[in-house]
N, CA, C and O atoms as a Maestro MAE file, in Angstrom:
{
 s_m_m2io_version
 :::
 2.0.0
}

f_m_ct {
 s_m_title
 :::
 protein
 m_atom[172] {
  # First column is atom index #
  i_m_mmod_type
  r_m_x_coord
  r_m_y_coord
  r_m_z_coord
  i_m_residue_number
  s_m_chain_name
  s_m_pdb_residue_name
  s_m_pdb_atom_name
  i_m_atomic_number
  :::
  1 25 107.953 121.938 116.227 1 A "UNK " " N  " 7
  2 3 106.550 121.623 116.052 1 A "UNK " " CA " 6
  3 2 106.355 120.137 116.311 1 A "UNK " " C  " 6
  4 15 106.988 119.183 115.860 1 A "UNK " " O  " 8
  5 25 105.330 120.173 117.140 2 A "UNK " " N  " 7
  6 3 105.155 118.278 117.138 2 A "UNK " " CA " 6
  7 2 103.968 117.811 116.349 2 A "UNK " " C  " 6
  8 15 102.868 118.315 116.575 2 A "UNK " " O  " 8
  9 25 104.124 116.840 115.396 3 A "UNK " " N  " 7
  10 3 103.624 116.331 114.748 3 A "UNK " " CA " 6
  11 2 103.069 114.627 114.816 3 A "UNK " " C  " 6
  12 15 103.924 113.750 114.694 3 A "UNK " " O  " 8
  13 25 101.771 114.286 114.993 4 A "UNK " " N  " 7
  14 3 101.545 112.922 115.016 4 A "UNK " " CA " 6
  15 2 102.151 111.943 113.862 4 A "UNK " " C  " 6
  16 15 102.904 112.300 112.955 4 A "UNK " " O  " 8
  17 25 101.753 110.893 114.050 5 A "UNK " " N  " 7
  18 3 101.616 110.092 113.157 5 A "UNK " " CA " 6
  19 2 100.611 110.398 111.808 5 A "UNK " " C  " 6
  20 15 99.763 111.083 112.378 5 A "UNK " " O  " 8
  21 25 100.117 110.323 110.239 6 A "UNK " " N  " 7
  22 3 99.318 110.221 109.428 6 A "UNK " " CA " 6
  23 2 98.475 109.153 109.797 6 A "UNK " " C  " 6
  24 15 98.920 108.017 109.629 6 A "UNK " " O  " 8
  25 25 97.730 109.245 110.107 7 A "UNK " " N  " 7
  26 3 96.142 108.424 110.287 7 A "UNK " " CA " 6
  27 2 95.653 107.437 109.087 7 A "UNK " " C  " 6
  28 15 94.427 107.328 109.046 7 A "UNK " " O  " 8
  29 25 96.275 106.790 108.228 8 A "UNK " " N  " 7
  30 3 95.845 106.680 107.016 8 A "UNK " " CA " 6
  31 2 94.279 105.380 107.636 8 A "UNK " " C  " 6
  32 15 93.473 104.959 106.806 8 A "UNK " " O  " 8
  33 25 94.222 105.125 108.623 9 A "UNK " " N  " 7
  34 3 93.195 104.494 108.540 9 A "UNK " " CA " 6
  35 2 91.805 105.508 108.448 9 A "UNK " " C  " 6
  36 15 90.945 105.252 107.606 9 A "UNK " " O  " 8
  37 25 91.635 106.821 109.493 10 A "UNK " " N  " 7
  38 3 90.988 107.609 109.367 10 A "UNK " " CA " 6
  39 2 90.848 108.717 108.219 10 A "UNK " " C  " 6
  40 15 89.947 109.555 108.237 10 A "UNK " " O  " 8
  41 25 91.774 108.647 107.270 11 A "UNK " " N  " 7
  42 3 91.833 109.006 105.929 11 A "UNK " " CA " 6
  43 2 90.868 108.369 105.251 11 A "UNK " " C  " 6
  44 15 90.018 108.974 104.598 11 A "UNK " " O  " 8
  45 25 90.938 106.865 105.375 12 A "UNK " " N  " 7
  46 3 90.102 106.174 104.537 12 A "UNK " " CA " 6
  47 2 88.540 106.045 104.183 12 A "UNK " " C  " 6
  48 15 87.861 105.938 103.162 12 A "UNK " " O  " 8
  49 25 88.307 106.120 105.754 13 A "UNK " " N  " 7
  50 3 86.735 106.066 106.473 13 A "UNK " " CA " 6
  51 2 86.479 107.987 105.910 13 A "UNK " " C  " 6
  52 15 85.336 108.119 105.473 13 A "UNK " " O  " 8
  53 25 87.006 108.853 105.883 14 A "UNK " " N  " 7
  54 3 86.970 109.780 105.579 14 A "UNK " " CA " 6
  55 2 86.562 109.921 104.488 14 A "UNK " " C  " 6
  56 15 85.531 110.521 104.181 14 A "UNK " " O  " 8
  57 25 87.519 109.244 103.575 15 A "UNK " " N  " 7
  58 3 87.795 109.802 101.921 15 A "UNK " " CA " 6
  59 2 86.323 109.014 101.153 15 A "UNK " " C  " 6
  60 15 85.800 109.273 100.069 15 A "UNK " " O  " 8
  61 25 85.964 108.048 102.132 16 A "UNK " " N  " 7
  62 3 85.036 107.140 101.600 16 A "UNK " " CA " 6
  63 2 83.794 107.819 101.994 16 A "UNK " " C  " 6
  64 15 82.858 107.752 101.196 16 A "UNK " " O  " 8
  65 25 83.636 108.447 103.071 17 A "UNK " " N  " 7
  66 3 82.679 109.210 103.786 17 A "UNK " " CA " 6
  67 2 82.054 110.657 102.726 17 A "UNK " " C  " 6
  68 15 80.924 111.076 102.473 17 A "UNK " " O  " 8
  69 25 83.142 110.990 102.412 18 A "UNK " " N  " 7
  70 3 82.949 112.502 101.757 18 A "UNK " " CA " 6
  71 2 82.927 112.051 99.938 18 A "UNK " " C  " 6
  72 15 82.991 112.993 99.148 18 A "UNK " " O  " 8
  73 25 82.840 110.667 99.398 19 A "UNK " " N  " 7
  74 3 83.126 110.666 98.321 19 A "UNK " " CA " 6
  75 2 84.231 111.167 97.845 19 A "UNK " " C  " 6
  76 15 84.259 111.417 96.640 19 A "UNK " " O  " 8
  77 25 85.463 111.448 98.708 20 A "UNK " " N  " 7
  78 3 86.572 112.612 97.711 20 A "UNK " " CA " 6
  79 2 87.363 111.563 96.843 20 A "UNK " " C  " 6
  80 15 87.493 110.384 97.170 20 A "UNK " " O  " 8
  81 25 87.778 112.021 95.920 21 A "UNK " " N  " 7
  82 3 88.537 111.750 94.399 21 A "UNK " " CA " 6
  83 2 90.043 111.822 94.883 21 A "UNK " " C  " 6
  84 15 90.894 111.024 94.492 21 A "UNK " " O  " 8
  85 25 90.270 112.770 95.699 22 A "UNK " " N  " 7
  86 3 91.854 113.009 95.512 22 A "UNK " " CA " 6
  87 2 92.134 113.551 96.979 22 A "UNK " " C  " 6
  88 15 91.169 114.010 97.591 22 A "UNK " " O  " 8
  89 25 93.417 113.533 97.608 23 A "UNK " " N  " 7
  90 3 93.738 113.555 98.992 23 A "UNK " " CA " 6
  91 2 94.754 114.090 99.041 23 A "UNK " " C  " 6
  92 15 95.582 113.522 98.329 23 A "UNK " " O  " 8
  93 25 95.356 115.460 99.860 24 A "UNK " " N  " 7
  94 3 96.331 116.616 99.533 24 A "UNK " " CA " 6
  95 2 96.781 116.206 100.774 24 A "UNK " " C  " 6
  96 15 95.956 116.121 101.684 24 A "UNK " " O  " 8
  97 25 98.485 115.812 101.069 25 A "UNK " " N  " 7
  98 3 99.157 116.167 102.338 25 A "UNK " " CA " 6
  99 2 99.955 117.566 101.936 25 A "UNK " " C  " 6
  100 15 100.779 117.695 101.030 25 A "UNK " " O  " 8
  101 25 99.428 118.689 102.965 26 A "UNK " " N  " 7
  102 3 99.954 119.894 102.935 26 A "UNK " " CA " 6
  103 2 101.221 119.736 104.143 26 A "UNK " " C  " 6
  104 15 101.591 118.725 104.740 26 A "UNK " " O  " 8
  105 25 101.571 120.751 104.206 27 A "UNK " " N  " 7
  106 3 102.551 121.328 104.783 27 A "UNK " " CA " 6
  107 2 103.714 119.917 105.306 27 A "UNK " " C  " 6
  108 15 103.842 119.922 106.531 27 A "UNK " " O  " 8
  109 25 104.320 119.074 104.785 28 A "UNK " " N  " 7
  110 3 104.938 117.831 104.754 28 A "UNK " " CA " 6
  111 2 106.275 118.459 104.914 28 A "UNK " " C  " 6
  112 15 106.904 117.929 105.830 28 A "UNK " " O  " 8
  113 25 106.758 119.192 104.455 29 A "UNK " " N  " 7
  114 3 107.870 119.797 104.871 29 A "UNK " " CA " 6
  115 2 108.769 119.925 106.169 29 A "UNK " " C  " 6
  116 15 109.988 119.986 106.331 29 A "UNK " " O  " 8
  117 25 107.389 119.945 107.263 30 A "UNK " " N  " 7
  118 3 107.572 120.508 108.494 30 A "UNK " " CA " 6
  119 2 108.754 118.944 109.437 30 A "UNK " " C  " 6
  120 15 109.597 118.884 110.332 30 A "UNK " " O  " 8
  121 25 107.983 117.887 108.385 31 A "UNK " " N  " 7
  122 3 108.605 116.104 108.842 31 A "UNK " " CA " 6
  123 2 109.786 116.276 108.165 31 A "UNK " " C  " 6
  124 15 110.372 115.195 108.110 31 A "UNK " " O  " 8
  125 25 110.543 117.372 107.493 32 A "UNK " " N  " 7
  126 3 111.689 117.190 107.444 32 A "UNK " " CA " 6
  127 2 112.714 116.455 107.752 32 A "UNK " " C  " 6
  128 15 113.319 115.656 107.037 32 A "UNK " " O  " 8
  129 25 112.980 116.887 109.362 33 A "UNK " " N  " 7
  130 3 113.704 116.447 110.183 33 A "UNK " " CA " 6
  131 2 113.735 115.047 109.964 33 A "UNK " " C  " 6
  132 15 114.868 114.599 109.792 33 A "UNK " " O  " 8
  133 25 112.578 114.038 109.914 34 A "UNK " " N  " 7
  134 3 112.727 112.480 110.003 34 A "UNK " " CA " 6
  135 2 112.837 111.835 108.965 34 A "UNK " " C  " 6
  136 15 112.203 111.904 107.912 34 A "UNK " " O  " 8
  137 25 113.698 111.170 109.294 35 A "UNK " " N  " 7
  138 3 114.258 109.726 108.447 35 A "UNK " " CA " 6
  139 2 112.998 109.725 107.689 35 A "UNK " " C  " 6
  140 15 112.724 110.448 106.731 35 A "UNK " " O  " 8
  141 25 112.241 108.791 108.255 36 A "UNK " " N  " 7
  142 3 110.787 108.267 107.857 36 A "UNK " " CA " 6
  143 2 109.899 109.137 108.261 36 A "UNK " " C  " 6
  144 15 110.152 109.853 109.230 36 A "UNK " " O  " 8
  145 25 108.507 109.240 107.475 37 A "UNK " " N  " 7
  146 3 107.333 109.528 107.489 37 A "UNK " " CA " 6
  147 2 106.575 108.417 108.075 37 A "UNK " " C  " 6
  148 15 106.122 107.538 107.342 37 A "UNK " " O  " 8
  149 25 106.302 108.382 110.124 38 A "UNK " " N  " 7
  150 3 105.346 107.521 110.374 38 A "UNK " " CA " 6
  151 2 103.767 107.368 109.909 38 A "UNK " " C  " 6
  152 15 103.095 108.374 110.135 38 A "UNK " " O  " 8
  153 25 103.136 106.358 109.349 39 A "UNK " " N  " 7
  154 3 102.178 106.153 109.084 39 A "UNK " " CA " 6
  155 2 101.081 105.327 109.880 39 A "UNK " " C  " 6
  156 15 101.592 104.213 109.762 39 A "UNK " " O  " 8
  157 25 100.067 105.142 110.519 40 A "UNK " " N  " 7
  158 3 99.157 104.433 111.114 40 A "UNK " " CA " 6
  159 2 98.446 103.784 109.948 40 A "UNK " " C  " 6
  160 15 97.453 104.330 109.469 40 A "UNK " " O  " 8
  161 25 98.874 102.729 109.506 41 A "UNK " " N  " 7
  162 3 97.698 101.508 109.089 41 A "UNK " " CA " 6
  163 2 96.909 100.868 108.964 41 A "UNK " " C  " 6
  164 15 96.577 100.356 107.895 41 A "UNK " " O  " 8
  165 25 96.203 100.664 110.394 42 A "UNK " " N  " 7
  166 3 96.041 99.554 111.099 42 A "UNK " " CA " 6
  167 2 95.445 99.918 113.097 42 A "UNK " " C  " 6
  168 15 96.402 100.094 113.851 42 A "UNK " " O  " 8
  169 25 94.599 99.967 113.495 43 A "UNK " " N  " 7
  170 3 94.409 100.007 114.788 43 A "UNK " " CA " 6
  171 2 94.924 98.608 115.763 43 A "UNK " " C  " 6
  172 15 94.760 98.612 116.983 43 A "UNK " " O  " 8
  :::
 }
 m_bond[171] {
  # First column is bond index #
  i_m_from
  i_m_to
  i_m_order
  :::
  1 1 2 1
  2 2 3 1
  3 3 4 2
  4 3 5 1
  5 5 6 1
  6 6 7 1
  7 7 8 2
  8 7 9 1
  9 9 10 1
  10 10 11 1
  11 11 12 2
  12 11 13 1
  13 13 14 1
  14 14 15 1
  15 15 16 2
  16 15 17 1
  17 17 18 1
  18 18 19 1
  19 19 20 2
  20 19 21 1
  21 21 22 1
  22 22 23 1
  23 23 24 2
  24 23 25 1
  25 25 26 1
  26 26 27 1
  27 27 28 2
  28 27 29 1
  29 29 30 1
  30 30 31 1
  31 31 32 2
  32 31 33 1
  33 33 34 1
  34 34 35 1
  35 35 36 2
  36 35 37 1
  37 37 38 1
  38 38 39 1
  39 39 40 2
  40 39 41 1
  41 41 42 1
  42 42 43 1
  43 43 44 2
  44 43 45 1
  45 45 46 1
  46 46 47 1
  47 47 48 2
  48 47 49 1
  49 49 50 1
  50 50 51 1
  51 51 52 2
  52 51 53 1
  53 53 54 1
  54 54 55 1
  55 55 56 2
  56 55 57 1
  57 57 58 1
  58 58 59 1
  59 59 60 2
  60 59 61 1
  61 61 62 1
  62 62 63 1
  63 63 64 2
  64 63 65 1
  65 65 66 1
  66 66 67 1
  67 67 68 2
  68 67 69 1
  69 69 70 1
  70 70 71 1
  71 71 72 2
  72 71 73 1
  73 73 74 1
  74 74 75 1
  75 75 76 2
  76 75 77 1
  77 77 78 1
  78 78 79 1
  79 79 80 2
  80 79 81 1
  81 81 82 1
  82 82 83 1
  83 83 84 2
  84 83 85 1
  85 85 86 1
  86 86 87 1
  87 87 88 2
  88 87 89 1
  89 89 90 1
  90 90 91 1
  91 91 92 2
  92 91 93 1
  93 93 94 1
  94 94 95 1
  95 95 96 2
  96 95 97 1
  97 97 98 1
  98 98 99 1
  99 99 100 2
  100 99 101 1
  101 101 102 1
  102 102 103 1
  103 103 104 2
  104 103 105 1
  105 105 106 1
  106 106 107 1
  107 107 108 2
  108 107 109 1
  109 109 110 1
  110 110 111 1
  111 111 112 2
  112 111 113 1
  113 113 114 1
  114 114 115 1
  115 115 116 2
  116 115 117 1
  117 117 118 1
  118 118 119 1
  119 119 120 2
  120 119 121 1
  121 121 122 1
  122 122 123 1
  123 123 124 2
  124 123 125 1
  125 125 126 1
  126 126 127 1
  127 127 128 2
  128 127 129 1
  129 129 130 1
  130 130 131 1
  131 131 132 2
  132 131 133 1
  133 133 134 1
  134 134 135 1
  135 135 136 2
  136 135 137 1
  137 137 138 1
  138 138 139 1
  139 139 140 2
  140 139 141 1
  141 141 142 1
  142 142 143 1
  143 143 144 2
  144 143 145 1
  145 145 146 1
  146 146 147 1
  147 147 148 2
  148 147 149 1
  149 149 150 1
  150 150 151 1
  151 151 152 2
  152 151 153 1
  153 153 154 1
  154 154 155 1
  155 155 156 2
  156 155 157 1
  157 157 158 1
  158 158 159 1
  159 159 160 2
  160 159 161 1
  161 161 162 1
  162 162 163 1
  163 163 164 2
  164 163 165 1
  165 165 166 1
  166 166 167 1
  167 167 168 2
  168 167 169 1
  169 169 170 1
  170 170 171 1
  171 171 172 2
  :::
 }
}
């Protein structure tokens, strides 16, 4: 399965957008395979 990077910048504009309280990463399992969990920060 190919998987991007986490967007956490578009998380933000999101989470702020929708008012949400709390933020679920599902299926995380699948990043097994890697060392690290890449994250986007920053544009």
């Amino acid at each position: 399965r190919r998987v991007g990077w986490f967007d956490a910048v578009a998380t933000k504009y999101g989470v702020r957008l929708q008012g949400a309280t709390d933020v679920v990463l599902s299926l995380v399992d699948v990043l097994g395979y890697l060392d690290e969990i890449p994250i986007c920060t920053a544009y």
